[in-house]
C-alpha positions as CSV (number, residue, x, y, z in Angstrom):
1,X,-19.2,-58.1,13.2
2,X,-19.4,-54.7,15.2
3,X,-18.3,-52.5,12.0
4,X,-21.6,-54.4,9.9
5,X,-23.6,-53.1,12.8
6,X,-21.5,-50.0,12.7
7,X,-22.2,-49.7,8.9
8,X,-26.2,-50.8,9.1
9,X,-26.3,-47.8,12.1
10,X,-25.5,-45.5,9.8
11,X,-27.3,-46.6,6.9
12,X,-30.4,-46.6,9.2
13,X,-29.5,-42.7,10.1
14,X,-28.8,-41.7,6.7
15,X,-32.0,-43.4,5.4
16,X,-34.2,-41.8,8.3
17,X,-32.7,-38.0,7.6
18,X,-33.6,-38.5,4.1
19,X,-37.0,-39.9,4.9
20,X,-37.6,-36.9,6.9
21,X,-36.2,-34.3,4.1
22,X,-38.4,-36.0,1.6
23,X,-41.1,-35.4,3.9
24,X,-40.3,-32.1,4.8
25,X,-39.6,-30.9,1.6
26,X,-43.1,-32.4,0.1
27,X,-44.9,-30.8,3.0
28,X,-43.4,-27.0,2.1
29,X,-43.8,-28.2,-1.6
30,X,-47.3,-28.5,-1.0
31,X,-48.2,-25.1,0.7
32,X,-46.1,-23.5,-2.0
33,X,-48.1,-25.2,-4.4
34,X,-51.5,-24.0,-2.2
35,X,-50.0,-19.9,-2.6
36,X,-49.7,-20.4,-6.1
37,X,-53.3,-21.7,-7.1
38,X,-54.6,-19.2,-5.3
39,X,-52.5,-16.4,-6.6
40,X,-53.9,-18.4,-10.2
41,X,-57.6,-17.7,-8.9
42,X,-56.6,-13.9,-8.0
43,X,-54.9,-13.3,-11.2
44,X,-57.9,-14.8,-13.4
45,X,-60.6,-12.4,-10.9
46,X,-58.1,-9.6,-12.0
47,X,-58.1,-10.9,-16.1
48,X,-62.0,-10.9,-15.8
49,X,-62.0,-7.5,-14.2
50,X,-59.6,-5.7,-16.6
51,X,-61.6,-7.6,-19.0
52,X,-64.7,-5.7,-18.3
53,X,-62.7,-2.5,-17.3
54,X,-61.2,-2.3,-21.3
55,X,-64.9,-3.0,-22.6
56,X,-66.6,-0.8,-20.7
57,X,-63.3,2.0,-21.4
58,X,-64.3,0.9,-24.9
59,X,-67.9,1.2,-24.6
60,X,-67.0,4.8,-23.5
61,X,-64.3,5.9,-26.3
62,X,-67.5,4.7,-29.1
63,X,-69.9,6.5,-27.5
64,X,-71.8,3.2,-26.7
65,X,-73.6,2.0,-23.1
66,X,-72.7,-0.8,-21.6
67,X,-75.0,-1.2,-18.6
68,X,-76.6,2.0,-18.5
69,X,-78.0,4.7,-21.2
70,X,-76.0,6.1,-24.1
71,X,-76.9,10.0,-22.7
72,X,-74.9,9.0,-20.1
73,X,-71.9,7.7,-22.2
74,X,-72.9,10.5,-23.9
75,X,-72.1,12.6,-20.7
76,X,-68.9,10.8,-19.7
77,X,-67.7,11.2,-23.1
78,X,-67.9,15.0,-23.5
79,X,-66.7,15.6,-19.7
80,X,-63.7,13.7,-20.5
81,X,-63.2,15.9,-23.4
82,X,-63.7,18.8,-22.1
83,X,-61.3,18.0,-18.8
84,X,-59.0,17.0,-21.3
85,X,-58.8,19.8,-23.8
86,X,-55.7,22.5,-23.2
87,X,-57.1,25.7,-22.0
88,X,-56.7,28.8,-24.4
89,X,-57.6,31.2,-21.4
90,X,-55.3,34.1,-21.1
91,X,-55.4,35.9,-17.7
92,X,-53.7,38.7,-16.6
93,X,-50.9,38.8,-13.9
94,X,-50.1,41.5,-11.8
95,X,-46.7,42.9,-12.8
């Protein structure tokens, strides 16, 4: 009689640890899960935003406005040529 008491102790142990594991492990399961849908809503603000960062870097590269006036594409377009373009200039050094 006292080893099925012994044997039922131990069951009820077991049982209880596992209970709180389960628990535990749902718990920390569930924050993880809370990071990751908001890292989801962070990545799809930062899909929108290179989204509208490659059409207006397109808008640019065609000479075409995209919220503004096409001089000022215009503008932006031959700066960026111009601070692009290798300088021919020759200058003296002292020597």
């Amino acid at each position: 009689m006292l080893s099925w008491l012994g044997v039922i102790l131990f069951a009820v142990v077991v049982l209880g640890f596992c209970g709180y594991e389960v628990h535990w492990k749902l718990s920390r399961l569930n924050g993880d899960l809370e990071r990751l849908a908001g890292l989801g809503e962070q990545l799809t603000q930062l899909q929108g935003d290179f989204a509208a960062t490659a059409e207006r870097a397109s808008a640019i590269h065609d000479g075409t406005a995209v919220n503004g006036s096409a001089a000022n594409s215009t503008a932006v377009n031959s700066t960026a040529v111009h601070a692009t373009a290798p300088s021919t200039a020759v200058t003296r050094t002292a020597g």
